[in-house]
Phi, psi and omega in degrees: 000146196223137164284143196241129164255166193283000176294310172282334155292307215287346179279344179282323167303322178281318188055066184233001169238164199295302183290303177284335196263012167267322161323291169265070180225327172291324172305290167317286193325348168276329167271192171191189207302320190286357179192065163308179180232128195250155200225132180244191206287328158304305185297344182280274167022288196295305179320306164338298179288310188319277197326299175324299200259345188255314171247023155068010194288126175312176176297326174289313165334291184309289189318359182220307194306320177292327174301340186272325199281305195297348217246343187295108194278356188274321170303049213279093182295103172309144203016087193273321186306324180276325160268015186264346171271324165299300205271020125323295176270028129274339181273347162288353175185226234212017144292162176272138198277338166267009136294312193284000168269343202268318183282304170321315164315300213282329187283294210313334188272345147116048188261157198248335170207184165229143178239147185239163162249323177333069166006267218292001164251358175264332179276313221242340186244033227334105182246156194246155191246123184316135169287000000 
């Protein structure tokens, strides 16, 4: 098993440089289930924000390249079970999605809640709002 950084996902996903995105298409494309490529909770994060905000994609885009990266056996998402539980609830409604993988860690880690001052993550990624 080898780590995967968020760089070499967004040139595979993107295909958008000449030099890096035939690398890492050789690379991924090189792996399978017995010696996968891991990608942790940051780099899903980071990849998230890359898309959105550097190429401008929605959120739903993104929200189906992760869902296809989690679907993947060439692939190992650390706790893939919690982001496939984030991005349910972002795709149900008007959260931001690394609250909802950030509320999802913390239950899966056996948290009775997650507290926040963010409104818009105690309503929409359910997070509690500090008194």
């Amino acid at each position: 098993m080898i780590g995967l950084d968020t760089n070499v996902l967004v040139r595979y996903i993107m295909q958008d440089d000449p030099k890096q995105s035939p690398k890492a298409s050789k690379l991924i494309e090189s792996l399978d289930g017995d010696n996968p490529g891991y990608i942790t909770h940051i780099c899903v994060i980071e990849l998230y924000w890359v898309l959105t905000s550097s190429y401008e994609l929605t959120g739903e885009q993104v929200a189906q390249a992760l869902e296809a990266i989690l679907r993947t056996k060439q692939l190992l998402v650390e706790r893939a079970d919690q982001v496939m539980r984030a991005l349910r609830v972002f795709a149900a409604g008007k959260a931001d999605f690394a609250d909802c993988l950030i509320e999802r860690s913390a239950s899966g880690a056996g948290c009775t809640q997650t507290m926040t001052f963010d409104v818009g993550a105690s309503k929409h990624a359910g997070m509690a709002l500090v008194g």
